[in-house]
N, C-alpha and C positions, 0 to 999 in steps of 0.2 A: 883124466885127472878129476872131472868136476863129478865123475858118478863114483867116486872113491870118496868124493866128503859126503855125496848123500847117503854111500853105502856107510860108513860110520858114524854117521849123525843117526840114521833108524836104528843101528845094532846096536846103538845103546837109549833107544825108545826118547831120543831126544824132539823137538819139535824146532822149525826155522829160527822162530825169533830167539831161546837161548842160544843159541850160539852169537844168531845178530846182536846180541848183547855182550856175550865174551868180547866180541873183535870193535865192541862201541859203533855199530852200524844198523841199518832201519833191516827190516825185516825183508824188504823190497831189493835190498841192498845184497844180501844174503843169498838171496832164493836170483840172485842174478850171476853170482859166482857160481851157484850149483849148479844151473844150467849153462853158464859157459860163454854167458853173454857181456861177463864183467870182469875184467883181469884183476887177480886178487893180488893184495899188495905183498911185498915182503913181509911186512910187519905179522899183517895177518894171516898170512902163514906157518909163520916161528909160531902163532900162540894156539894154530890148530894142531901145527905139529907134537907142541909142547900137552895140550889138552888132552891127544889120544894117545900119547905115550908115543908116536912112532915118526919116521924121518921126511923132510919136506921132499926128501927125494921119495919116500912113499907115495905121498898126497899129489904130486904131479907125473909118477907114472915112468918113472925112472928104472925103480925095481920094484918088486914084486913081495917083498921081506918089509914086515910092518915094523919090524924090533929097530929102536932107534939107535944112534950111533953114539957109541962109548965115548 
């Protein structure tokens, strides 16, 4: 799961701390869910899921199909 947000956080030339700011968290905070040291909330999952357009069951590794669900 957590090299699937670094993988879309780079492919779209983003940097740690915008998103630590989408989800209202420190930059420390962030770069702790990408490496897998820090269970991410629900919450902020809905809004990465919502942010790349695709499903929380993407970002955690569930399926393989980035297209979000209808």
């Amino acid at each position: 799961m957590y090299r699937r947000l670094r993988n879309l956080r780079e492919d779209k030339d983003l940097n740690q701390q915008i998103l630590a700011d989408l989800l209202n968290v420190s930059q420390a905070t962030y770069s702790r869910y990408e490496s897998g040291t820090l269970d991410i909330p629900s919450v902020s999952l809905i809004r990465l899921a919502q942010f790349y357009g695709t499903s929380i069951d993407y970002l955690v590794g569930l399926t393989n199909d980035k297209r979000p669900y209808q």
